[in-house]
Rosetta silent file (secondary structure, phi, psi, omega in degrees, C-alpha in Angstrom):
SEQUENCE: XXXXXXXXXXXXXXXXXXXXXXXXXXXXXXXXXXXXXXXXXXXXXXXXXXXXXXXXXXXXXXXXXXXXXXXXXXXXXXXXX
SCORE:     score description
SCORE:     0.000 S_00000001
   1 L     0.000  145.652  171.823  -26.137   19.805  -23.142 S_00000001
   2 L   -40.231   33.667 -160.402  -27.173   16.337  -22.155 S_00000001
   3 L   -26.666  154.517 -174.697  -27.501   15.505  -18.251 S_00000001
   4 L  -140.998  101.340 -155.000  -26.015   11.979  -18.013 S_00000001
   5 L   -81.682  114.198  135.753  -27.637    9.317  -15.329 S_00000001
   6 L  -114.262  118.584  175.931  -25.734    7.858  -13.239 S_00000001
   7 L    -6.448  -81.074  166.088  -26.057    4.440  -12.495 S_00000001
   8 L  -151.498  162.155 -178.990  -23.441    3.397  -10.119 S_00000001
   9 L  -121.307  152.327 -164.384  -20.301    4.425   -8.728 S_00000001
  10 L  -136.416  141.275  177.687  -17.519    2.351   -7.957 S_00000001
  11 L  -141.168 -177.500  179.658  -14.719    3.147   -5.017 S_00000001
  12 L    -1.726   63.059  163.961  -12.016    1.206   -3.408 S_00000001
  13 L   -38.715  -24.908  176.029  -11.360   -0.977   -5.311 S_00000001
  14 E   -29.013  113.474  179.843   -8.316   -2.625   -3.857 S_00000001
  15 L    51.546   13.121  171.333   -8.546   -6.696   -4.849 S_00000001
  16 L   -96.170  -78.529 -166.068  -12.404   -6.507   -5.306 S_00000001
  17 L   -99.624    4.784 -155.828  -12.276   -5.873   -9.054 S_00000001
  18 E  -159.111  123.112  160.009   -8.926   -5.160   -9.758 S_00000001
  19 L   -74.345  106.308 -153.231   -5.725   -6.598   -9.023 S_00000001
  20 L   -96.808  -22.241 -168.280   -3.951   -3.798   -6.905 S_00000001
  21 H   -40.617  -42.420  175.655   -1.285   -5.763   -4.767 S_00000001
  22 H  -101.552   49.680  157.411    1.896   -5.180   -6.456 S_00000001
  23 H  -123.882  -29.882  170.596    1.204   -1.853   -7.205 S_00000001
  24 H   -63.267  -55.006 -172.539    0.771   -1.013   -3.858 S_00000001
  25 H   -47.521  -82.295 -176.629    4.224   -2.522   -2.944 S_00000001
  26 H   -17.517  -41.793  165.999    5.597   -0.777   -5.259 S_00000001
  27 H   -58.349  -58.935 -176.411    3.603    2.390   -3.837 S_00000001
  28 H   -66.464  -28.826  178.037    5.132    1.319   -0.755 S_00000001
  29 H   -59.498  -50.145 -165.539    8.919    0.880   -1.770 S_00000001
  30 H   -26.474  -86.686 -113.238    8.595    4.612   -3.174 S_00000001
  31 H   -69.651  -38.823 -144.796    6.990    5.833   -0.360 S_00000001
  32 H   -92.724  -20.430 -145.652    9.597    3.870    2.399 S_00000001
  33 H  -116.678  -16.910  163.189   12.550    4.216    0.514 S_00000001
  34 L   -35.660 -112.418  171.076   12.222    7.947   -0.468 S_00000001
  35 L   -42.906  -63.192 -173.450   12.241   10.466    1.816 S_00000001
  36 L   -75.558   -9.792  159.902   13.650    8.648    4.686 S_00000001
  37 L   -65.924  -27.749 -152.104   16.309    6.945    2.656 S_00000001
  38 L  -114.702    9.498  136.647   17.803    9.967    1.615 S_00000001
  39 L   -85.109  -17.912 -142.191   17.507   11.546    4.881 S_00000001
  40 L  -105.320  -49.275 -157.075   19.175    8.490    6.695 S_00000001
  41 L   -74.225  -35.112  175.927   21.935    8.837    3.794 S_00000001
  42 L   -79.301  -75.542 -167.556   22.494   12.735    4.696 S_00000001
  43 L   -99.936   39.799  162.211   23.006   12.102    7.818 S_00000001
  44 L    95.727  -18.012 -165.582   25.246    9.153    7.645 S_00000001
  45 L   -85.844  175.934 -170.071   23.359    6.637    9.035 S_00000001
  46 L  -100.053  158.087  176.148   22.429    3.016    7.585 S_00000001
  47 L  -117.545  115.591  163.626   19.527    2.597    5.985 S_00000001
  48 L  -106.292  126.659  170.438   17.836   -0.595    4.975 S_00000001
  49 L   -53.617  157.780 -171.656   15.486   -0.580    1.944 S_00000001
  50 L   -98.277  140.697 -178.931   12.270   -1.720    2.050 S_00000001
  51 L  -103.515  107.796 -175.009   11.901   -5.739    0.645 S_00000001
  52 L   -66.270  -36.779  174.841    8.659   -6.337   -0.471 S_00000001
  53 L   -70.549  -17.211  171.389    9.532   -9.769   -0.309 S_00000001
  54 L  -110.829   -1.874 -178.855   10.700  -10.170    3.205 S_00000001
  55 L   -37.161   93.048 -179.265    8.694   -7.413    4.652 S_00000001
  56 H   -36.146  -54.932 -170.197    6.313   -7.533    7.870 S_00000001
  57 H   -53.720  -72.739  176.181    4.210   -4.424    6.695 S_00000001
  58 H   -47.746  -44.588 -178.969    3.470   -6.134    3.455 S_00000001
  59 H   -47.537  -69.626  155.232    3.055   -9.555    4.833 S_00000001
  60 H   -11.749  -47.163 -179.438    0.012   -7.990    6.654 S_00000001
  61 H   -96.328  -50.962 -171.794   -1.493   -6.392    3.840 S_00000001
  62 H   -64.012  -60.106 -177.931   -0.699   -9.382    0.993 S_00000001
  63 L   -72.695   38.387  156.322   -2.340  -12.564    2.604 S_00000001
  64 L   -93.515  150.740 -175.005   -5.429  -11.072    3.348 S_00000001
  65 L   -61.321 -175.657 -125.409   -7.701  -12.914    1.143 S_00000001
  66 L  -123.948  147.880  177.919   -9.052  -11.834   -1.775 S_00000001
  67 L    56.015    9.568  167.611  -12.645   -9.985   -0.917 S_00000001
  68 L  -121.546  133.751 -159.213  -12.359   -8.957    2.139 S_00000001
  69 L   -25.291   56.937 -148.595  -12.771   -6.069    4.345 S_00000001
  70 L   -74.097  -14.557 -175.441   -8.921   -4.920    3.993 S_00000001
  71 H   -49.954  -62.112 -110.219   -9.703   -1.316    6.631 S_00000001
  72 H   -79.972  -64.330 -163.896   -9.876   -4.131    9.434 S_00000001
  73 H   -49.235  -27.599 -147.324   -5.929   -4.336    8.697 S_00000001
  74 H   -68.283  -47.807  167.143   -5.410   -0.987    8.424 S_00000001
  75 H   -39.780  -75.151  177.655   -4.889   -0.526   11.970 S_00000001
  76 H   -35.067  -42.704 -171.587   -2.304   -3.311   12.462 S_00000001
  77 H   -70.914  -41.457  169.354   -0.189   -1.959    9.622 S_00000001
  78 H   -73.342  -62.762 -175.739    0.249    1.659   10.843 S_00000001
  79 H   -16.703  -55.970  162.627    0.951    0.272   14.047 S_00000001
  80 H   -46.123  -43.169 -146.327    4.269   -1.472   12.335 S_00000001
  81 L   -93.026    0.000    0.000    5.161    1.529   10.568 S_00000001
């Protein structure tokens, strides 16, 4: 068999090469709207879904520019959740 050089490796990508934002939201509705909806719903209580469009948590994460260091955020955001 061959060996095969590699070159370079590419990792976390989020918004460097790739547009990831509304996949993430999307990641995030799952994620928000999942578990804890359907526990909220079991035991009676209200639940509001999460709105990518009016969201704080998202807000946080979407206007960071384009190319930039998105960890630095990372903080802020769990903080919210």
């Amino acid at each position: 068999m061959m060996k095969k050089k590699i070159d370079t490796i590419l990792c976390d990508l989020d918004g460097v090469l790739t547009q990831t934002a509304s996949l993430h939201g999307r990641a995030w509705k799952l994620l928000f709207d999942g578990l804890p909806g359907s526990e909220a719903k079991n035991a009676g209580a209200v639940f509001r879904e999460f709105d990518i469009a009016t969201s704080t948590r998202w807000d946080d994460y979407r206007e960071k520019p384009e190319r930039t260091d998105r960890y630095k955020s990372k903080p802020a955001l769990s903080r919210q959740l």
